[in-house]
N, C-alpha and C positions, 0 to 999 in steps of 0.2 A: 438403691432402687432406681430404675431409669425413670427418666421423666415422662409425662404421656407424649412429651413433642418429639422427646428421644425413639422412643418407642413407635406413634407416627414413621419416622423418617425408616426406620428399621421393616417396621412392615410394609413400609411402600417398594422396598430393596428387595424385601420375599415376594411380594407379589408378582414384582416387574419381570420377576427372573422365574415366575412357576412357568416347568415344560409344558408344551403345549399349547398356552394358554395368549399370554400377550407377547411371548417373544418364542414363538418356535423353533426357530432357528439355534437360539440357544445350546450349547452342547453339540451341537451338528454341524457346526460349520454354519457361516453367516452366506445366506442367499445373497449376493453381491447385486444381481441385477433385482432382485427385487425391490432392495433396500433403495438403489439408487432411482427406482421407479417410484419407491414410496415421498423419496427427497422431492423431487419434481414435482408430485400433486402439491408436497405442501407448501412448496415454493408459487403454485398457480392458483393455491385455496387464498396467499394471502395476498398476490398480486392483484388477483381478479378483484378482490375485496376492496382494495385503494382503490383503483380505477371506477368503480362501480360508486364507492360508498364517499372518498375524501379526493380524489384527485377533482381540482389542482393543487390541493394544500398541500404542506411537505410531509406528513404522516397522515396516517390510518389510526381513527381510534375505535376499535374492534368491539368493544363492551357497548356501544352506543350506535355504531356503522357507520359514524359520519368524520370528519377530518377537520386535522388542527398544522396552524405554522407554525415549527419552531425556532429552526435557524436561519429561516430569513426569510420566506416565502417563494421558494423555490422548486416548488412540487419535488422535491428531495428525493424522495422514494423512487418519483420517476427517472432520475439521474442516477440514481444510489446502484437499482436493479437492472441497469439497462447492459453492462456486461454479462450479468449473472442471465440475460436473456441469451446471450450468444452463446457463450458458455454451454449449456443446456442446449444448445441447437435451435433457437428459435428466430430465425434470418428474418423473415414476413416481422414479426412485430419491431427487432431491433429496427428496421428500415423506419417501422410507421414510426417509432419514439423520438428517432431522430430529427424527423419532421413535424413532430409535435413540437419538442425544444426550440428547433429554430425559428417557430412560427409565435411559442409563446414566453419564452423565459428572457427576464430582463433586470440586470444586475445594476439598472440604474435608477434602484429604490432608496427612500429615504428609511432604510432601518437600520438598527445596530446589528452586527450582525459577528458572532466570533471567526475570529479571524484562524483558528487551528480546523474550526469543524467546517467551515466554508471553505478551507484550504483543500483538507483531505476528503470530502466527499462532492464536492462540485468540480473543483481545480479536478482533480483526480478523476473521478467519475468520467470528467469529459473528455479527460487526455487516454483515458483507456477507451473509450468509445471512438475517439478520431482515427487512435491508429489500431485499432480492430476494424473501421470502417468498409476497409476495400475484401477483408476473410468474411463481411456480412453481405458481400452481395452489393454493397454503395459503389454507385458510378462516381470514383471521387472525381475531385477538380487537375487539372495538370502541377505540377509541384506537387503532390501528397505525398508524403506524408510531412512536408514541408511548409504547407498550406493547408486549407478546407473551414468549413464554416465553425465545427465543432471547436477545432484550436482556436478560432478565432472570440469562440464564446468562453474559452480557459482561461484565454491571455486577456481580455476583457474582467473577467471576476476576477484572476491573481493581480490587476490593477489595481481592484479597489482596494484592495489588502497592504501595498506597499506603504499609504500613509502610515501604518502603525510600524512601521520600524523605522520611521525619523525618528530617534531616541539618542541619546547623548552614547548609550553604549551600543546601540545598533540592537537590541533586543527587541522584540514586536510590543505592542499593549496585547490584550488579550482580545479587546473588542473593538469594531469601527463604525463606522457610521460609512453605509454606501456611497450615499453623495457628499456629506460635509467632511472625511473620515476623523483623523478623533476627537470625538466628544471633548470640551475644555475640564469636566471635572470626571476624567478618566482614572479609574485606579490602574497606577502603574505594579502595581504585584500582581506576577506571572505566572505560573507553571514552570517547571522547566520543560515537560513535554510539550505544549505551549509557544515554548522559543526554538527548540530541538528539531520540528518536524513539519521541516519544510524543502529540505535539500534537492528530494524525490521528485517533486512536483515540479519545484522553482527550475532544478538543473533542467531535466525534460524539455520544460517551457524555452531557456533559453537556447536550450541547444536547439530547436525544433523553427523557434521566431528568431534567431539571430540576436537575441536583443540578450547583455549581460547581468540586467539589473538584478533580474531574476532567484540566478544563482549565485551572484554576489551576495544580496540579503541573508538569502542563506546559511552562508559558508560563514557571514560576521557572526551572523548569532548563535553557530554553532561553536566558531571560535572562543566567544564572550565567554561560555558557559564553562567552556573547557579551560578559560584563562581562570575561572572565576571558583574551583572545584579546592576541595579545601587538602589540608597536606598529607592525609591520609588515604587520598586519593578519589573520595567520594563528590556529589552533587545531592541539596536537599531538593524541597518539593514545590515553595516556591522562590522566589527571588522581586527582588523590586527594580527594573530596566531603567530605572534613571540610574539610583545611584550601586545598583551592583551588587546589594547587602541582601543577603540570605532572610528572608524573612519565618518560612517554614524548614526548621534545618532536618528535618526527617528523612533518612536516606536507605532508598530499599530499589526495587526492581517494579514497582507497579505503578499505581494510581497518580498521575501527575510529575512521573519521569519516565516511563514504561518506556514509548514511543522515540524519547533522544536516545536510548541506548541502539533501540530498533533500524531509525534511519541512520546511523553511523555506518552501521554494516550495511544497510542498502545502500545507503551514498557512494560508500567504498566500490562495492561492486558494480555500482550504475556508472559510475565515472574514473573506474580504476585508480582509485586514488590509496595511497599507503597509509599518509597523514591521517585521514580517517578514521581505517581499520587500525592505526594504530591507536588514537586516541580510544576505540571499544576496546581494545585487548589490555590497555591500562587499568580502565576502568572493572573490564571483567577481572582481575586480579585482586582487584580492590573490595569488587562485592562477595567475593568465595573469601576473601581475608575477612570480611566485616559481618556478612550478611549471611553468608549459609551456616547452617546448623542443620543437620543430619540429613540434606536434601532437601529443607527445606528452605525460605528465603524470608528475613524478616525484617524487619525497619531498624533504624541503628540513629545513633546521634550525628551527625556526618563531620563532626571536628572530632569526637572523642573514640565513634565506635561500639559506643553502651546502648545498648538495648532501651527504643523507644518504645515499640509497639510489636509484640510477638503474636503479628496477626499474615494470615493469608488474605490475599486482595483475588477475588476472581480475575482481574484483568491482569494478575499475574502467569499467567495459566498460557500467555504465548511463548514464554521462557521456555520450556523443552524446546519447539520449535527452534526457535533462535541456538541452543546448545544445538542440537542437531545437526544445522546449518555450519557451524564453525568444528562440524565432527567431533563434538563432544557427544555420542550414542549414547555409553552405558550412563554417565550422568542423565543425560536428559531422560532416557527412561525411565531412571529410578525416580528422578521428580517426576514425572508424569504421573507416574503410577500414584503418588503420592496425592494429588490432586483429583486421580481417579477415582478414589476413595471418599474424598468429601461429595463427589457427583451422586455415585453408590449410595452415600448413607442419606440425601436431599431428593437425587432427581432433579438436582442441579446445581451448578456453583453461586455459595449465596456471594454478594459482595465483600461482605468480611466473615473470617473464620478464627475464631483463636484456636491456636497451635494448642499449647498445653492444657485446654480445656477442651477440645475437639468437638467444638458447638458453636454455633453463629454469634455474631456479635449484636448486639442491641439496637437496634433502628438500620441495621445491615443484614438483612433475611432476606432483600431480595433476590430475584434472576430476571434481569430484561433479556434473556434471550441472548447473551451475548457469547462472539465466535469463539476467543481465543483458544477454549478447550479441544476442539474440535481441529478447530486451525495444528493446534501442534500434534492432532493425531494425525493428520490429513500428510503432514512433510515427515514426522518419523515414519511411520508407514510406507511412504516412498525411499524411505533408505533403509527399511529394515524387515516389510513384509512381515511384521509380525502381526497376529491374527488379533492379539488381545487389543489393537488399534479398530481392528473394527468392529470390536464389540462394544469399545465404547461409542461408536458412530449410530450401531446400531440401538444401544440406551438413551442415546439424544433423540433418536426419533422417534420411539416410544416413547418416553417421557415428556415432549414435549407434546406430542399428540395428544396425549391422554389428562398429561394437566393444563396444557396452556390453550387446545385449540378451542377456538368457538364459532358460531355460524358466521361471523363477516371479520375471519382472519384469525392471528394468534395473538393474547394478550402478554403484556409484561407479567412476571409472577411477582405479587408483592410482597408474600410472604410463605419461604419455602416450608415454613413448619407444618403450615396448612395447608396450603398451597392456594392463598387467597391469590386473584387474579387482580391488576390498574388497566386503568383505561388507554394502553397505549400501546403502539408496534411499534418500535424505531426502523428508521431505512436501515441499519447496519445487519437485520433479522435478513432481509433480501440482498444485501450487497454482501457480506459476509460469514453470516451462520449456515444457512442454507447454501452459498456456494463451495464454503468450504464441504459440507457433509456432501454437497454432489461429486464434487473433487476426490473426493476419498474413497468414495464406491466408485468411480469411473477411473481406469487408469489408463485407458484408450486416449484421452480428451487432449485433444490440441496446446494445453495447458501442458502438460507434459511430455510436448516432444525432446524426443532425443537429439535434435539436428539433422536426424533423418531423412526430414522434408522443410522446405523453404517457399519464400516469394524472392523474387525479384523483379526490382520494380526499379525503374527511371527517374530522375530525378534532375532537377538545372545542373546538379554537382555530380553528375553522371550513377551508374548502376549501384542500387543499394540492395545487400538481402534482407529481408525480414521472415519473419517469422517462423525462425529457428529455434524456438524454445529460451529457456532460460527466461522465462518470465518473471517482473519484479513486482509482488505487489506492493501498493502503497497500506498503511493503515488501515485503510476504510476496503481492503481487498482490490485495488483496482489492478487492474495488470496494463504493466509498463511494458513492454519490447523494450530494448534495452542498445538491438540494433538500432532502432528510429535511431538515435542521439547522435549515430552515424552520418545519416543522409543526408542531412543538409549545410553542412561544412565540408572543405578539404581536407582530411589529417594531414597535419603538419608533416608526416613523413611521406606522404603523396605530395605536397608541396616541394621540400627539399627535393625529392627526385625529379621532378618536372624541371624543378628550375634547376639543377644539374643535365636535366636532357637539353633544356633551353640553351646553356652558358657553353655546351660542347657543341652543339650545331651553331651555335652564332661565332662561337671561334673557328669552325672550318667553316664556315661561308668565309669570313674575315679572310681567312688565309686565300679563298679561292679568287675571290675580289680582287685582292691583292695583285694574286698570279695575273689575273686577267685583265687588270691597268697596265702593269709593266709590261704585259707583252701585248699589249695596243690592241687586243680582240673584245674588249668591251665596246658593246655598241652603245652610240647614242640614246639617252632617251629610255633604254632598257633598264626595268625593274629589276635591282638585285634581288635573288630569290631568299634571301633572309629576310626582305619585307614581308609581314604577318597577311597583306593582301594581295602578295605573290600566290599563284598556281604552282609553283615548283615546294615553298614554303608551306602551302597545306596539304597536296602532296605526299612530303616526305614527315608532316608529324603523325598524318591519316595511317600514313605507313607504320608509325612507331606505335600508334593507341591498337593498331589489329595482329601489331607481335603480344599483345598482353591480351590475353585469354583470361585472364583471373580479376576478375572484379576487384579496383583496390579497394570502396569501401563494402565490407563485407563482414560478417559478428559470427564468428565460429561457435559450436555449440557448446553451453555452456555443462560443465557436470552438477549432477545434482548440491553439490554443497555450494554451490555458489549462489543460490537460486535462495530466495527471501521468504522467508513468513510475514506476516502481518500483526498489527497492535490492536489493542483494543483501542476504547475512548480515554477521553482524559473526562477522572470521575472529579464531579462536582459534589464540595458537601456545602448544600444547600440550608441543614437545620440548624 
């Protein structure tokens, strides 16, 4: 006999799906611009809502109308959604937000403050807003994308962050203190998404500022991780950054390692690195040898292999996507689908699921609202055109409309069995749920060019193109250009050439000098034209830069499988 909660979830699945009623479209093909029209209001029901009811604080609490800080006091939301305004089309406010920020946010607060979620939604947040700047209409500063005030408020907040990776193994703390950074009685037990997910941001940063600390930090503690993964090829959930010892050895694809696997293939891609993607393709070996069972993905012992927790984690649900991305199609669908199913039977993904009982787990019934589901219909979908991607796009919006909204925003769901609402919106509901579901009805969107259309823009290190597609996002959905990383250095292979143009013109000047001592016709006093403040010497390189028509630094379009999905959070179990 089903249970009533069972029964609940099942009639909520008949309802959602009676024709004519709350989903019309249903059977007929999904209205595309409608839905994408419906995304929009709810993306401005819950914006309007902050701004009105909690800004400046960094969330909206919806059940109440008024606002709370959580990761730091950062008016969060406003930083979180200020892509997802462009995105959408909306140039006039991204303009005004950006001069909100610069007039009021200031990262030189005394709080503790996490150093993963300050990473990936401020760090983040502001480096897709900088270099989205000049596509919104901003009259930037000269050097941009090089420069400007927004990067200057990224690389100001990923300062505060670098105290917590002075560690004996270069791993971060989890938490810092703004001004003092770490706290003396700091727990050194990590995450490993935590230590994993920072490549994206830090590399960006330094390629952007010149400055390498950045993506050194980085690169250590993704090394660490990957020195420190045990012989069976896996990594658990957390670890302790002093001494290196596996504290949590739980080893799956979700909650509190999701994001290292994520930025590995972003890293790779963002900075063409092999080391990288080869460290994901080891590990993805390792998790299909340990972890999969029939499409699905389950927690394992990470020295032995044996079966810790044969549960599904919502935040596991960016996985199709990522398979996707590395053209693995028919896998990722069939897990998709698979996680399709638990949406179906809730009306949303609770945070844990047991497999072999195919029911929630106990103090894990919620749904905050989170992307990742959507997120991997939004990139299969762009590789596959299958229709059943936007149906599930289109039961996200129905569903959350009908259970979550309320008059100042959308609440968290606390419990899918009933569908009891908490007093809270997280930023990631604006930066990444709702952008992903507009992404996925809009296939027009700048977001996915083909390399069709571009900028080019000037820079001290001469012509850069941007915005040719191939956008990376970071975790928290930010989108990176990927060109930026380009502009403001020389490629070392644009270097070699020059200075091979250099060493061939200074040897026939040499030779000409030569000729023209011995034969007594050098005059007095006369400037050899290989001097760099000769007329003949700028001359003939002015000559050489207008036989090259083709911009050296320049980002060819990227195909769709190179191009990133996003992570969910790193889940905290607070009970």
């Amino acid at each position: 006999m089903l249970r009533s909660s069972h029964l609940l979830g099942w009639l909520y699945l008949w309802v959602l799906h009676l024709p004519g009623q709350l989903c019309p479209a249903a059977g007929k093909g999904i209205d595309i611009a409608h839905y994408r029209e419906r995304v929009k209001s709810m993306f401005y029901h819950a914006y309007n809502n902050y701004l009105e009811n909690a800004f400046p604080y960094d969330e909206l609490r919806p059940l109440t109308c008024d606002g709370q800080d959580t990761w730091g006091s950062f008016s969060l939301t406003l930083i979180d959604a200020l892509d997802t305004l462009l995105i959408m089309g909306n140039v006039s406010e991204f303009q005004r937000v950006v001069s909100v920020l610069q007039e009021g946010v200031n990262f030189d607060i005394d709080v503790n403050a996490s150093v993963f979620e300050t990473n990936i939604r401020v760090v983040g947040g502001l480096l897709s807003a900088h270099l989205l700047s000049k596509k919104a209409g901003i009259e930037v500063e000269a050097g941009w994308p090089c420069s400007g005030p927004l990067l200057r408020m990224a690389e100001d907040a990923a300062r505060k962050l670098l105290p917590a990776f002075q560690t004996p193994t270069g791993m971060p703390y989890g938490t810092v203190n703004l001004v003092h950074g770490v706290n003396p009685g700091e727990t050194p037990v990590t995450c490993t998404a935590g230590i994993g997910t920072f490549i994206v941001e830090f590399a960006t940063l330094s390629h952007l500022t010149g400055d390498p600390v950045f993506e050194d930090v980085a690169r250590k503690a993704l090394k660490t991780l990957w020195k420190n993964r045990s012989e069976i090829g896996l990594v658990g959930n957390h670890i302790d950054v002093i001494t290196a010892k596996w504290v949590a050895q739980d080893a799956g694809i979700g909650a509190g390692v999701d994001s290292y696997f994520e930025y590995l293939v972003k890293g790779a891609i963002l900075l063409q690195d092999e080391e990288l993607m080869s460290m994901f393709l080891d590990y993805n070996k390792a998790i299909k040898n340990y972890t999969k069972f029939d499409d699905w993905y389950i927690w394992v012992q990470m020295y032995k292999g044996t079966v810790s927790m044969p549960v599904f984690q919502s935040l596991e649900a960016y996985w199709p996507g990522l398979q996707s991305l590395i053209g693995d199609i028919d896998n990722a669908m069939r897990t998709f689908l698979n996680y399709y199913t638990v949406w179906r039977q809730f009306g949303g993904l609770p945070e844990f699921y047991n497999i072999p009982q195919g029911y929630t787990v106990e103090k894990r019934e919620g749904y905050p609202l989170r992307p990742e589901l959507v997120e991997s219909a939004m990139y299969l979908y762009r590789a596959t055109q299958d229709p059943t991607l936007l149906e599930l796009g289109r039961d996200v919006v129905e569903a959350i409309e009908k259970i979550s909204k309320v008059d100042c925003g959308f609440a968290t769901i606390k419990d899918l069995r009933d569908h009891r609402l908490d007093n809270r919106m997280e930023s990631f509901f604006l930066a990444e749920t709702v952008k992903y579901l507009y992404l996925l009805f809009d296939s027009d969107n700048f977001i996915h060019n083909n390399g069709s259309s571009f900028d080019v823009v000037m820079t001290p290190y001469g012509e850069c193109v941007l915005g040719a597609g191939g956008y990376i996002f970071n975790t928290e959905a930010h989108a990176i250009d990927p060109a930026a990383l380009h502009c403001c250095k020389k490629q070392k292979e644009e270097q070699w050439e020059v200075e091979d143009l250099m060493r061939e013109f200074y040897s026939l000047q040499r030779k000409k000098y030569t000729l023209r001592r011995t034969s007594g016709r050098r005059e007095e006093g006369q400037k050899d034209s290989a001097d760099p403040s000769s007329e003949c010497y700028k001359e003939q390189m002015n000559s050489k830069q207008k036989e090259r028509r083709i911009p050296l630094l320049s980002c060819p379009s990227q195909p769709f499988n190179s191009k990133l999905a996003v992570l969910g959070q790193v889940f905290l179990d607070n009970t």
